[in-house]
N, C-alpha and C positions, 0 to 999 in steps of 0.2 A: 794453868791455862794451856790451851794447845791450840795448834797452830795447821792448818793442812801445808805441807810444804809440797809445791810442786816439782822437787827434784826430786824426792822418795816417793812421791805418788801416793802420801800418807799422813796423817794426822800424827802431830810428832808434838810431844811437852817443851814450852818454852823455856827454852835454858840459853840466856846471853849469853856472850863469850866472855863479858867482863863484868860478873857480880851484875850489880843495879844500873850500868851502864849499857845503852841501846843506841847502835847508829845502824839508819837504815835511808833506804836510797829507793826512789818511785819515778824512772821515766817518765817525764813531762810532755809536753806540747812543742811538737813543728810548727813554727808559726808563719804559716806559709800559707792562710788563709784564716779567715774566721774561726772561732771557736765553737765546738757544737756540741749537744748533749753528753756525746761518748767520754769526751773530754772532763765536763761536770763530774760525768759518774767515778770515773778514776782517780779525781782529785780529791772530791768528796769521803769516797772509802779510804784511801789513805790518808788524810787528813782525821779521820776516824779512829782506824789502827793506830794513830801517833796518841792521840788525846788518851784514848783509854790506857793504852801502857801507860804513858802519862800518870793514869788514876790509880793505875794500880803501882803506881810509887817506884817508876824506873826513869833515871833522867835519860831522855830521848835526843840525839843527835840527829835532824833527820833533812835530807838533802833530797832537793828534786831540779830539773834541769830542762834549761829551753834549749832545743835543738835552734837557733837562729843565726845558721846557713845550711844549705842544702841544694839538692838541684830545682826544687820547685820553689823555692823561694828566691834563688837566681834568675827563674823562670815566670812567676809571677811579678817581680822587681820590674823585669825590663821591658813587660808587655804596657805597665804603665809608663816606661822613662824614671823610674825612680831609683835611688839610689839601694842596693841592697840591705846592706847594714838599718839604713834607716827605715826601711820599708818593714824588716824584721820586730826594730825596735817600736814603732809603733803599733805592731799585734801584739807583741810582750804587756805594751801599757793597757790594751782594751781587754786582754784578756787578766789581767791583774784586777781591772775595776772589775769584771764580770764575776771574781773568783771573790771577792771581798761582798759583793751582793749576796752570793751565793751562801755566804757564813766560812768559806775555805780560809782556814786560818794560815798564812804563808810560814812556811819551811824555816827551817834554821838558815839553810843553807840555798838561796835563790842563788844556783851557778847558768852561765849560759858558755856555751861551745865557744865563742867568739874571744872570752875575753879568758879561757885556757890553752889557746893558740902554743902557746910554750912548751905548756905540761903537755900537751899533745905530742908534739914533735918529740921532746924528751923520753916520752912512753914509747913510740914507735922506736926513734935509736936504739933504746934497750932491747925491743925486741926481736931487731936485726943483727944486735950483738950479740942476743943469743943463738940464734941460728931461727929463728922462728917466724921469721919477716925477709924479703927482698926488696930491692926497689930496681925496677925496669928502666933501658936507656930512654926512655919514654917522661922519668921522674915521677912515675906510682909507685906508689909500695904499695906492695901484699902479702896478708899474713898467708905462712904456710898450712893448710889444714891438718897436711898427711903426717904434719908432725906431731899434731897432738893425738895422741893414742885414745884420748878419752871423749874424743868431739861426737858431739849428737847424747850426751848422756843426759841432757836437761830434756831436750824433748822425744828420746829415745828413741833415735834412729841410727840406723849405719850408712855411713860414706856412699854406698853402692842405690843404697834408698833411695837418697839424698838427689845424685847425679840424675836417676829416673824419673823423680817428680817434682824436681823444681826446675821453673827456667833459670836456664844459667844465662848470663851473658856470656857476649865472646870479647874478649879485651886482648890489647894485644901483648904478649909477652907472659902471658900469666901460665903459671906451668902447671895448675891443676884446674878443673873446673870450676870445685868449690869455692876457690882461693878468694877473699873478700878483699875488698881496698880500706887499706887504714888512711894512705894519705893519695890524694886526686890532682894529677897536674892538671893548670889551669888551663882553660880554653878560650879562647878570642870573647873578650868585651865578661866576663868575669873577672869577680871579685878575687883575692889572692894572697896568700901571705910566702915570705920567703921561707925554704926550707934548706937543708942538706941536700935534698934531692931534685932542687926546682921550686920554682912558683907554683904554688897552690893551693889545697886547703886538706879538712881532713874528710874522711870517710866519717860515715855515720855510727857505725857501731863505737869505733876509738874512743869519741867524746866520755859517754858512760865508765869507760873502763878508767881510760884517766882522771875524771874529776872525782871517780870514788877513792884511784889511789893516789891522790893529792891532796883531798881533802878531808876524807875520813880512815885510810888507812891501808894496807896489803888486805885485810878483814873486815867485810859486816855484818851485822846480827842477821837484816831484812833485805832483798832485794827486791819488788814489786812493779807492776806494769798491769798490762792491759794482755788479756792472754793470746791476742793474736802478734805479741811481742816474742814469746817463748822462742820459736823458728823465725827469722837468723840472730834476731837480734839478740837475744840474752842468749842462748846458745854462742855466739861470738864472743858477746862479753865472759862469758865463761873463759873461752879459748885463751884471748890476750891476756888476762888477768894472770890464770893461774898456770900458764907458760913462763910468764913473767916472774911470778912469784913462788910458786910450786906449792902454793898454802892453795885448801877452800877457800872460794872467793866469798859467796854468802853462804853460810850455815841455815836458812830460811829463803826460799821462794814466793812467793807470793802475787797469785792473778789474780786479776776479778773477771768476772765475763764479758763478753760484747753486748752492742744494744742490738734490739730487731725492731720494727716498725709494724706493729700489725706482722709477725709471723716471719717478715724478710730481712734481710742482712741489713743493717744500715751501711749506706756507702753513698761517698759525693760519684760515683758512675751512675749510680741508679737512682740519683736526684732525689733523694728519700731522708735526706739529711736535716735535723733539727737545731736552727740556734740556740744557744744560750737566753739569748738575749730575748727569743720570741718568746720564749718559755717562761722567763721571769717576769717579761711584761705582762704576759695571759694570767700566771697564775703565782707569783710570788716564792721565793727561796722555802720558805719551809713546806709549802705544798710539793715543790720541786722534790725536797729530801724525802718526805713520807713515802711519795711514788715508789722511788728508787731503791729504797730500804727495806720495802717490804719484801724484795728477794735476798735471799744470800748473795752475797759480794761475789761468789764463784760463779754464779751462775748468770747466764743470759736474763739480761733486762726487755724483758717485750714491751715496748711503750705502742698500747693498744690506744686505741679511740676513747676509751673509759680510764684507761690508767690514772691520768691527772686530776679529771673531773670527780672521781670516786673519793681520790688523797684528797681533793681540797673538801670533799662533803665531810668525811670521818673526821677533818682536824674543826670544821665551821661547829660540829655534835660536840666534840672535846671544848674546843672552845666555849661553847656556851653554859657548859660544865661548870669551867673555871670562873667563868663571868659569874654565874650563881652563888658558888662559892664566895667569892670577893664582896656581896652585896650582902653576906652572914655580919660583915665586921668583923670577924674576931680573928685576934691577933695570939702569932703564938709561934716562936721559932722550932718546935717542935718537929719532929719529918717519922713518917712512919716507913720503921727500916728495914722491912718485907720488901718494899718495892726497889730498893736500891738492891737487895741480897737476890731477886729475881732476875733484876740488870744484868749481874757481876756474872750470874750463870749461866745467861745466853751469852755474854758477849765475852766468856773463859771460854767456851766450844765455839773456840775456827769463826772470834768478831759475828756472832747471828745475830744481827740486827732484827731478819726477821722474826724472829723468837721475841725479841724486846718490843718490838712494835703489835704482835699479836698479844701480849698479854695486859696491854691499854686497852682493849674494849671492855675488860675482866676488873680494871680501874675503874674505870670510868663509870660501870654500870651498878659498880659497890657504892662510888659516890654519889651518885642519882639517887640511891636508897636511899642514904645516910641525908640526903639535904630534904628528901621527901617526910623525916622524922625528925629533923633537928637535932640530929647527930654532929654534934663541933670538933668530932674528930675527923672529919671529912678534912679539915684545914690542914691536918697531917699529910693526907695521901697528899695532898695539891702543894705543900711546900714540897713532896718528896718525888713527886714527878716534874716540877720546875726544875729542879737540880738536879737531878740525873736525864733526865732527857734532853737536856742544854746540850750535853755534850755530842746527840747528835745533830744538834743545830733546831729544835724542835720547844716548841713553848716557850722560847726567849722573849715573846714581843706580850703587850698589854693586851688582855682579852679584847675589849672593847675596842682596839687600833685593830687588830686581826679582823673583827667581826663589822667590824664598817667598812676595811677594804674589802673583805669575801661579800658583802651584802650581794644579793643574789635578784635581779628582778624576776621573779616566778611566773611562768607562761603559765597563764590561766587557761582551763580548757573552755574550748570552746560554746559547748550549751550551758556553761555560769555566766561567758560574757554574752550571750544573747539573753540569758534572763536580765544579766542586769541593763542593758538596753529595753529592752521591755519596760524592767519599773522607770528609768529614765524618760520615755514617751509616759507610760501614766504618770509621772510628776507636771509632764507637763499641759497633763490634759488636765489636770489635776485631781485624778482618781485615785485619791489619797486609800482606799480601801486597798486596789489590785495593787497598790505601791508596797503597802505592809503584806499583801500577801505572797508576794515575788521577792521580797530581802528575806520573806521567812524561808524562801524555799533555797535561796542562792546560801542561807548557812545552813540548810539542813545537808548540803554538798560541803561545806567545810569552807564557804567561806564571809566573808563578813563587805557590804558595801556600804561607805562611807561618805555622805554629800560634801562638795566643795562648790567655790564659788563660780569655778571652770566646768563642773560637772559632777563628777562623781570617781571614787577609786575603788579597788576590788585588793585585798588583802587576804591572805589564808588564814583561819583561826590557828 
């Protein structure tokens, strides 16, 4: 299988560093507000990449991490009165239930910043013992940039770049521009832990670096995120690590794309941002994944106007599929192993989900034949897309549960429902003739009108 690694800028053959063993590591959620779709999509595909190595028979170590402190979550804490820590911990828990709705199966390893306080501190001293950090009479530390000779190689820039197109802050005491904070002295009515250096806490980048070399190792197979993480953030983690260490830090990079909104950036400045939560209410977890999946993981997610509404129509056509199927009776553990050998070869080239998702219309449309001839091998394809599409989170639920929550009330157009008002005044005039000749005309339109005791209903054949 192969892998696009964002550090080579190239599609590279999977080869772990240790035999059948895989630890990898996926920048998590700030929780420092609500959880919103961006978030889904990142947990989602990495939760993905984990199962399928998984399938392909490598035991997976795999660790993901709550950023819960920061400067906006100090910042959003005290605009309510509330306590930081707890304020943090209570988006950990709403986005934990949203991630378990979702089908997001949790991490080996759920670490959070807060409670590697230690390993923090401990990471930073080493790396002021080796020359590659300072701490200011102020009690920040900052790492040195100019010392690492190799800084900017993940998202391939130079130092001089660097300085021109990013804001820098101005902090005081820091002696190069770029120079990043590992550890923040505290400021008035902030939270704070004791250091060497002062009261404080840690910078953002640190966390990552340290909780991979505490918990998983000097080494990992996977490093992954959200590709607007590349610049500083993993860029940095790059830095501390393998300052620290003098090893490659990850042997695998791995992004996935941002969301857009109809065409535009998604971002909370331009109010264009989508719940979790809105989105599972509207349209259900596996509608949620179809949408998402039919891009490649690298690539920008556009969640258009039609995006969801389209995923939920193709899965209500599939589902009804399998409903059909189901009502054959016949039983039979058998799985037809085309369709798992199709699986295995989009999702060997660089996790293509959409590759796997395009060749279910090609499914589905064989099974349609085969039930319209009483073909009992159809039972085959349908155990065999149960079990391998699971593992994107996809045909898990019972047709008929799926197909009574998507039920759909269909906007009838409007000259059917003026016919069939029409034969409802001649029932009641009781022109039983223009009644039969007005339900003939409302199905010669495709659809059927039905008397009840309240009146009458209008149904599509």
């Amino acid at each position: 299988m192969k892998i696009y690694n964002s550090l080579t800028r190239k599609k590279e053959e999977f080869v772990p560093l240790d035999g059948g063993n895989v630890k990898m590591y996926a920048c998590g959620i700030t929780v420092s507000a609500d959880a919103h779709i961006g978030h889904a999509v990142q947990a989602i595909i990495f939760d993905i990449i984990r199962k399928y190595l998984e399938k392909r028979g490598y035991n997976v170590t795999y660790a993901r991490n709550y950023t819960d402190v920061d400067d906006k979550i100090i910042a959003n804490a005290n605009k309510l009165g509330v306590n930081a820590l707890e304020f943090a911990q209570k988006n950990i828990e709403k986005v934990e239930k949203l991630m378990a709705e979702l089908k997001v199966t949790p991490p080996n390893l759920n670490l959070k910043a807060t409670e590697n306080i230690g390993n923090i501190i401990d990471f930073i001293s080493k790396l002021i013992d080796k020359g590659y950090a300072y701490a200011t009479p102020e009690g920040d530390v900052y790492f040195s940039v100019e010392k690492d000779k190799t800084y900017g190689k993940l998202s391939n820039r130079k130092l001089g770049e660097m300085i021109s197109s990013v804001r820098i802050e101005s902090e005081d005491n820091k002696r190069y521009p770029l120079d990043f904070a590992l550890w923040k002295s505290a400021k008035p009515n902030e939270i704070y832990w004791d250091s060497p250096w002062g009261k404080g806490r840690p910078g953002w980048h640190i966390e990552c670096s340290a909780m991979n070399y505490y918990h998983l190792g000097e080494q990992i197979d996977i490093h992954g995120g959200g590709r607007d993480l590349i610049f500083p953030h993993h860029e940095n983690e790059i830095a501390q690590t393998e300052c620290l260490t003098g090893k490659p830090f990850a042997k695998y990079w791995v992004h996935n794309g941002l969301l857009k909104l109809n065409g535009q950036k998604m971002s909370k400045s331009l109010g264009n941002v989508i719940s979790i939560q809105e989105l599972l209410d509207k349209y259900g977890a596996e509608v949620i994944r179809f949408g998402i999946l039919q891009t490649n993981y690298k690539n920008d997610v556009n969640i258009t106007n039609s995006l969801f509404p389209e995923a939920e129509k193709h899965l209500i056509e599939f589902y009804k599929v399998l409903s059909d199927v189901e009502k054959l009776g016949v039983k039979t553990d058998k799985v037809n192993p085309s369709i798992d050998q199709d699986f295995n070869a989009a999702m060997d080239d660089d996790f293509n989900t959409a590759k796997a998702l395009a060749n279910l219309y090609g499914y589905f449309k064989t099974m349609k034949a085969k039930l319209a001839v009483n073909d009992n091998s159809v039972v085959e394809d349908y155990n065999a897309i149960k079990a391998t599409y699971s593992m994107l989170g996809l045909f898990t639920e019972a047709p008929k549960e799926f197909l009574k929550a998507h039920e759909k009330v269909e906007e009838v157009p409007e000259d059917v429902k003026a016919l069939a008002e029409s034969r409802f005044q001649a029932k009641k005039d009781k022109n039983f003739a223009l009644a039969d000749e007005l339900r003939e005309k409302i199905k010669q339109k495709g659809y059927q009108v039905l008397d009840t005791k309240e009146g009458y209903t209008l149904t599509k054949l």
